[in-house]
C-alpha positions in Angstrom: -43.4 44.1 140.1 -44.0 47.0 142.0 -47.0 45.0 144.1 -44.9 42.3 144.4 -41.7 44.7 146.1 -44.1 46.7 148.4 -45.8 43.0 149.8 -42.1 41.6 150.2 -41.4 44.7 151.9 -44.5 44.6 154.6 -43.3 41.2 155.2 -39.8 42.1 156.4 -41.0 43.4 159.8 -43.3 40.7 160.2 -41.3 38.2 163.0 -43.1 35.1 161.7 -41.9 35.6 158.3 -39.8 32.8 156.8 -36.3 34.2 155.2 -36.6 31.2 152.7 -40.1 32.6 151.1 -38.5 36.1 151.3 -35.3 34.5 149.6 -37.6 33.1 147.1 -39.5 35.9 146.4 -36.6 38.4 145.9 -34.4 35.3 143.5 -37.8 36.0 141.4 -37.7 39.7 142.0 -34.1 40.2 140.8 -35.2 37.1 137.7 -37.8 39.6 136.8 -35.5 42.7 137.1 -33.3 41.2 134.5 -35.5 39.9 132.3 -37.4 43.3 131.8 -33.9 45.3 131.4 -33.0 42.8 128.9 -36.6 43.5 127.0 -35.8 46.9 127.3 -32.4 47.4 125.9 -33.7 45.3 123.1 -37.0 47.5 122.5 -34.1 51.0 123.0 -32.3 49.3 120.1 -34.6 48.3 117.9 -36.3 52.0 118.1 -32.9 52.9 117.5 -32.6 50.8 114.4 -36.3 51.7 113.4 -35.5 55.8 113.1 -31.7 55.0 111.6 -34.1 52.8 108.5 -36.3 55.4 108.3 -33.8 58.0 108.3 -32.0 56.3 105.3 -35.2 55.9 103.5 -36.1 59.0 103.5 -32.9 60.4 102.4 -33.2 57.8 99.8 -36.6 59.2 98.5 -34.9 62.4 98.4 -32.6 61.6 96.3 -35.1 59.3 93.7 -37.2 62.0 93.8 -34.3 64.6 93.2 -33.1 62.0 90.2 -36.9 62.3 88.4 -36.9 66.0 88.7 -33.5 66.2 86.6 -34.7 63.6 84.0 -37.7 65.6 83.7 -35.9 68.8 82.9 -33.4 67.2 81.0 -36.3 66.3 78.3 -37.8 69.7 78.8 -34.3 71.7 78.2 -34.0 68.9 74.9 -34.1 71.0 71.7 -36.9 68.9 70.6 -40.5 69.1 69.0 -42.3 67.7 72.2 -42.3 64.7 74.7 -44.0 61.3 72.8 -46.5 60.4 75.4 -45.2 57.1 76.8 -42.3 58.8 77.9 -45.2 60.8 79.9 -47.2 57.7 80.9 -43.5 56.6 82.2 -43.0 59.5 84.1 -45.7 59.6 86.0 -45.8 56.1 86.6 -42.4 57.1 88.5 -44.1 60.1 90.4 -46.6 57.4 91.5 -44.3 55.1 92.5 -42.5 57.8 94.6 -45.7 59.0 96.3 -46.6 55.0 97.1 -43.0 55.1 99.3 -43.8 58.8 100.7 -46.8 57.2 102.1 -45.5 54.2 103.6 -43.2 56.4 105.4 -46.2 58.0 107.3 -48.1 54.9 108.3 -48.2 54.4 112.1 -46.7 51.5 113.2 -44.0 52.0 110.7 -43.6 49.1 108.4 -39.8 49.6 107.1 -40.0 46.1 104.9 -42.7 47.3 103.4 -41.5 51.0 102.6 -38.0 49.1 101.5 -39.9 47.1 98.9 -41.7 50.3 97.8 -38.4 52.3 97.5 -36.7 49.5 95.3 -39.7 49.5 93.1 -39.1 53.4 92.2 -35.5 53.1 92.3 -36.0 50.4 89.4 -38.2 52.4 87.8 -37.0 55.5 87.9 -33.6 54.2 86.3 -35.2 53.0 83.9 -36.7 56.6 83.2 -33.6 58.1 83.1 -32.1 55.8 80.6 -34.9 55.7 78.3 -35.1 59.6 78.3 -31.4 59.8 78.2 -31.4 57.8 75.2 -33.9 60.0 73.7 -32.1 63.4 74.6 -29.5 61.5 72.3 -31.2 60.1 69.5 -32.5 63.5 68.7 -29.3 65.1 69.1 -28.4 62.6 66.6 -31.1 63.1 64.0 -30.3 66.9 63.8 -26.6 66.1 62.8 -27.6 63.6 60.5 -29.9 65.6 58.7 -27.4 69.1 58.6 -24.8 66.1 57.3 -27.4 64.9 54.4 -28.7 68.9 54.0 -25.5 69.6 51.7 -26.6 66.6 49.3 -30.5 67.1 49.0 -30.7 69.1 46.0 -28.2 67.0 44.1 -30.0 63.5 45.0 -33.7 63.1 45.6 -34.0 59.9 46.9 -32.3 60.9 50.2 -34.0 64.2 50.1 -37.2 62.0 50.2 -35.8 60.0 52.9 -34.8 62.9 55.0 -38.2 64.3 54.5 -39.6 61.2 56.1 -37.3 61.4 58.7 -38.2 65.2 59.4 -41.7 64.3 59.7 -41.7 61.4 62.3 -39.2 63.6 63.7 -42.4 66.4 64.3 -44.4 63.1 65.5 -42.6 62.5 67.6 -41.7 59.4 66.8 -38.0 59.7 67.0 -36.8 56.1 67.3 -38.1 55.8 63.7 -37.2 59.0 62.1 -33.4 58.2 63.4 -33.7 55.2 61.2 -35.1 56.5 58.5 -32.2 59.5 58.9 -29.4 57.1 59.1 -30.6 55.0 56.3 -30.6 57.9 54.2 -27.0 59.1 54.4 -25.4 55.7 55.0 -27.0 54.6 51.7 -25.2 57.6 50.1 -22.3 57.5 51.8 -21.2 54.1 53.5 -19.7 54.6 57.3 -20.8 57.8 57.6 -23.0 57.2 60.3 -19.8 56.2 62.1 -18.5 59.8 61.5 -21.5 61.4 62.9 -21.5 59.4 66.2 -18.5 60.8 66.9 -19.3 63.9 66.4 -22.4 64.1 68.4 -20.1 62.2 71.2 -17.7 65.3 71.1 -20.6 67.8 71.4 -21.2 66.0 74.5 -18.6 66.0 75.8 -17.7 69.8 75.6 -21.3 70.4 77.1 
């Protein structure tokens, strides 16, 4: 364009020179002109829209990552024997999840689709981390109260002493999904709805904490 301006401006002072091709040449000038501001006010916006995505994301992987760092000290502040290795395996599987979308933030041409699609897959996962561990932080919770409520009865009935012993030692396996069943069996076979009774006491617990 700039060629094209400094050749239509030589010509000015040229006598000979027809004002229609110089009418010509600046209608395609001023065309040109437009076109390009038009290109550039979309290219402005987009890079505007480009670092407003990428600010959000990363906000976003703040706060996923912020999310997986609670979970994880939620299980570690648990009063519990240790942390069954699938719940590890599902924690890391988050961290790499995480690291995927840190990554795709620092690739050059920026790819926010991609980076979106990354974030959504640790968002889904990492939910699904802090229900399952939530759920465990509760279950255990639950065994403990379950087996102080059947404590009072296990010298007066040996079957669910025997059950609670079961229960105590999946419990130290860390197998608590089974050791709650085995617990609740035990004391709702002596004592019908009273399962019920220690639900709601565990829920108050909560709720004071």
């Amino acid at each position: 364009m700039q060629r094209r301006f400094d050749l239509l401006e030589s010509r000015t002072g040229e006598a000979q020179s027809a004002y229609s091709s110089l009418e010509e040449e600046l209608a395609y000038i001023r065309e040109e002109l437009t076109r390009i501001d038009i290109t550039q006010n979309d290219f402005s916006n987009s890079l505007r829209s480009l670092r407003i995505d990428e600010n959000a994301a990363r906000k976003k992987l703040e706060n996923l990552k912020r999310q997986l760092q609670e979970t994880d000290r939620m299980l570690h502040k648990a009063n519990m024997p240790g942390i069954p290795e699938e719940m590890d395996v599902r924690l890391e599987e988050a961290e790499e999840h995480l690291f995927v979308a840190m990554q795709g933030l620092q690739e050059v041409p920026l790819n926010m689709k991609l980076v979106d699609n990354y974030l959504m897959k640790a968002e889904k996962c990492i939910d699904e981390v802090d229900d399952k561990a939530t759920e465990m932080v509760e279950n255990v919770q639950l065994i403990e109260r379950i087996i102080q409520y059947g404590n009072r009865y296990r010298k007066t009935n040996p079957q669910m002493n025997a059950k609670l012993m079961e229960a105590e030692e999946s419990f130290r396996q860390l197998r608590y999904t089974k050791a709650l069943e085995e617990a609740a069996t035990a004391v709702e076979n002596f004592e019908p709805g009273s399962m019920k009774r220690i639900e709601v006491l565990v829920k108050e617990d909560a709720w004071r904490t």
